[in-house]
N, C-alpha and C positions, 0 to 999 in steps of 0.2 A: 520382460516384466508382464504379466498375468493383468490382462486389461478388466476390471474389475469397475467402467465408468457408463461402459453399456448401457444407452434406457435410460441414465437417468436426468433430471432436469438442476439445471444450474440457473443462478441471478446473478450479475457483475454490475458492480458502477464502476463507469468508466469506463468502459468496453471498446469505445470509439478508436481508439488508437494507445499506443506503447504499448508496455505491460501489460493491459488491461485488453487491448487484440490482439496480440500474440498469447493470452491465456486461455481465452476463446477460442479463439483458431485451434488451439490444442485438444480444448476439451471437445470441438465440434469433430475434430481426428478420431477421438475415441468415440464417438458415438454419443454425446451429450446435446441434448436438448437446452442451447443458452440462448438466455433474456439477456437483452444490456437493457442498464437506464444509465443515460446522460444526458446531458444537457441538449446536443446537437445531436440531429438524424445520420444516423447510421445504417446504409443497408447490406452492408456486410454479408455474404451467404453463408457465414460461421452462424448466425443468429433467426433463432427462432421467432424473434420479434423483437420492438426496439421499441422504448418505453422514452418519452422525452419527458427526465427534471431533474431540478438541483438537488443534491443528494442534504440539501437542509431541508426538502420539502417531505417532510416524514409521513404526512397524513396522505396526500399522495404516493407516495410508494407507494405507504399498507395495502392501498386499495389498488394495483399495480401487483399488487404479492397474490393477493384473494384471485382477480382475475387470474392469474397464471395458472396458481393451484387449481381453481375452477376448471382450466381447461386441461392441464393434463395430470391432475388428479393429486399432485406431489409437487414436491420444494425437496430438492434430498443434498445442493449445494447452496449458498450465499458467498459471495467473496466482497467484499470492502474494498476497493482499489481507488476510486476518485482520490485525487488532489491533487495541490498546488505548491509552490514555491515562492521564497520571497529572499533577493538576495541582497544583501548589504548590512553594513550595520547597526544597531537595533536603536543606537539615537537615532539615526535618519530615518526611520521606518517610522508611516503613519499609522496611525490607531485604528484607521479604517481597515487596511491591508492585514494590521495582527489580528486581529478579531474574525478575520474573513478565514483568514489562515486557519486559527484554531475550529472556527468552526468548519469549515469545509472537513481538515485532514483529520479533527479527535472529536468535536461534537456529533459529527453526524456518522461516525462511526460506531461511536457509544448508543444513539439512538437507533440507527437502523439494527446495529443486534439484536437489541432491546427486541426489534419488530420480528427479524428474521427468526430468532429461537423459538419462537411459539410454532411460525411451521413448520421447523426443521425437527424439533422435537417428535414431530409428527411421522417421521422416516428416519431418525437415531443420524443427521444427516453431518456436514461439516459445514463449520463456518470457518473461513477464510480471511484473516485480516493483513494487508499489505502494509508492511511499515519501511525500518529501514537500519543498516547497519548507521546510521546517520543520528540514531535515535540512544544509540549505547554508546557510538565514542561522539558527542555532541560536536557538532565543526560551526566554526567562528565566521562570522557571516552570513550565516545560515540558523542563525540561535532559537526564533520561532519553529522554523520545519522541524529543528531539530526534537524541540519541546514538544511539539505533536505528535513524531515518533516513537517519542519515549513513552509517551501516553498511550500510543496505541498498545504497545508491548504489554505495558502494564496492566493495562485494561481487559487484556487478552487471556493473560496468564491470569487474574483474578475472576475473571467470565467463567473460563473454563471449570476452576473449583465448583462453580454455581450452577454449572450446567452438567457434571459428569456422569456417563451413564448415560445421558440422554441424547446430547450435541457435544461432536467432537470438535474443540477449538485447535486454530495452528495461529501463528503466526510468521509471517514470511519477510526477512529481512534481505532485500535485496543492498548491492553495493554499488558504484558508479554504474549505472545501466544507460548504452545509446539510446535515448529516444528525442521525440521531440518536445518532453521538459523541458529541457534543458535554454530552448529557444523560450520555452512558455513561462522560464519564469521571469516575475515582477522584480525589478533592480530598481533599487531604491538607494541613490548613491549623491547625494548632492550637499554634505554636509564639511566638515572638517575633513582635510586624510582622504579625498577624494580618492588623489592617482592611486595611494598605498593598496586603500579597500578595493580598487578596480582591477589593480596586480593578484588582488587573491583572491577574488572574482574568477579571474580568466584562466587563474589555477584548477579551482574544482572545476570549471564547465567544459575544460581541456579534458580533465582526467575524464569527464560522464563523455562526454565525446569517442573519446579513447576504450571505453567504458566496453562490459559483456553485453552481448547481445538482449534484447529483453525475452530469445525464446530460451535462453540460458533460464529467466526465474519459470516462466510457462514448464517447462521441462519439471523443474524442484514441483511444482504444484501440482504435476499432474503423479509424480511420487509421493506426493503425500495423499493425495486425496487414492491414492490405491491401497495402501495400509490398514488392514484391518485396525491395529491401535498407530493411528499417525503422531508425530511430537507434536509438542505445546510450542516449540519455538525451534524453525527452521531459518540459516544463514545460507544465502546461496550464493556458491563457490570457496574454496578450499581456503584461497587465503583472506577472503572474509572471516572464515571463520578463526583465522589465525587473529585478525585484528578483533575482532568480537571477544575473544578470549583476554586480550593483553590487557583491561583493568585487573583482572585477577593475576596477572604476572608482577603486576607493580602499581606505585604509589598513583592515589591519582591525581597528586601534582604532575607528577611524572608524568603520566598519559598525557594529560591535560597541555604540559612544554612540548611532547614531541606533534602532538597536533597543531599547537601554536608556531610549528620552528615549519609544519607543513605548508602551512594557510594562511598564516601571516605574514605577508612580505614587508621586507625594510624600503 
């Protein structure tokens, strides 16, 4: 494959670790000039600087964006990667934890676009948004992430319309990927149906355990971002995309029972 990432400059939330530094790592491979902003310092030597904040704090980026461009001239990537998880069932789940949820993984995805298109515009550049096969077949226990997911998708494929011609949108749906999520997310389990909900708990975190590597998605993103016209919406790995497909194979009560017969335990 025709490395076509040469020179240019990237921005990641999240950068610190999983996905989001093994995409780094990839893109610093090809010759890419990356920014991470997260939360906590990173001094990674994939990174051309490391930006400390929460990816709610928008007005900070912008001005985190401006310095960048300021210094090397261009923004010609963006990728959306921060977030979080919240597992258990959604009576047990406090209102502090969803709100945190939604905004971490879809509000401040939807706004930092909002920021990133203006410079990317600038260099015809791509924006990158990380969601999840989690987000199309929605998994039980996990109903919040999942709805954020679905949001980012959404949002994705509607940005794109808005921006075409200018900024090339993708979105990237990864499947059970090892990292250390998996440990970081919030379990929220103290209510009725304790042991059942903790049975199908230890189901999903087995399988993301068990799960593709996260330089398996790094690999997909650095394919797409080679593409002279890259897709609107990229599944990474073959039988993700098998399951990605099976709403359109059948009913989606149907879908809906064979998830339930996956991740619901008796």
């Amino acid at each position: 494959m025709k490395n076509k990432l040469n020179g240019k400059v990237a921005v990641i939330t999240g950068g610190s670790s999983g996905i989001g530094l093994s995409i780094s790592n990839a893109l610093f491979a090809k010759g890419v000039r990356v920014y991470n902003i997260s939360r906590k310092d990173c001094k990674e030597p994939c990174f051309a600087g490391d930006y400390n904040a929460d990816v709610n704090e928008g007005e900070k980026i912008h001005s985190f964006l401006n310095e960048i461009e300021e210094k090397e001239g261009k923004i010609d990537i963006f990728i959306n990667n921060a977030g979080f998880g919240i597992g258990g069932a959604v009576e047990n789940a406090s209102g502090e934890n969803i709100y945190k949820q939604i905004d971490t993984n879809l509000s401040a995805v939807i706004n930092l676009s909002r920021i990133a298109i203006k410079f990317l515009k600038k260099t015809n550049g791509n924006l990158i948004n990380i969601s999840s096969v989690g987000g199309v077949i929605p998994l039980p226990y996990q109903a919040s992430y999942s709805a954020t997911k679905a949001g980012v998708d959404v949002f994705s494929r509607a940005l794109a319309n808005e921006v075409k011609g200018q900024v090339k949108v993708t979105v990237i749906l990864p499947g059970d990927t090892k990292t250390g999520f998996t440990k970081a997310r919030v379990i929220e389990n103290n209510g009725e149906d304790k042991d059942k909900i903790q049975k199908s708990i230890e189901k999903f975190e087995m399988d993301e355990e068990k799960g593709k590597s996260p330089d398996t998605v790094a690999k997909c993103v650095i394919k797409v971002l080679n593409k002279k016209r890259p897709p609107l919406r990229k599944t990474v790995g073959a039988e993700y995309k098998l399951i990605v497909f099976l709403p359109r194979l059948v009913s989606c009560k149907l879908a809906n029972a064979i998830v339930r017969k996956l991740y619901c335990k008796k």
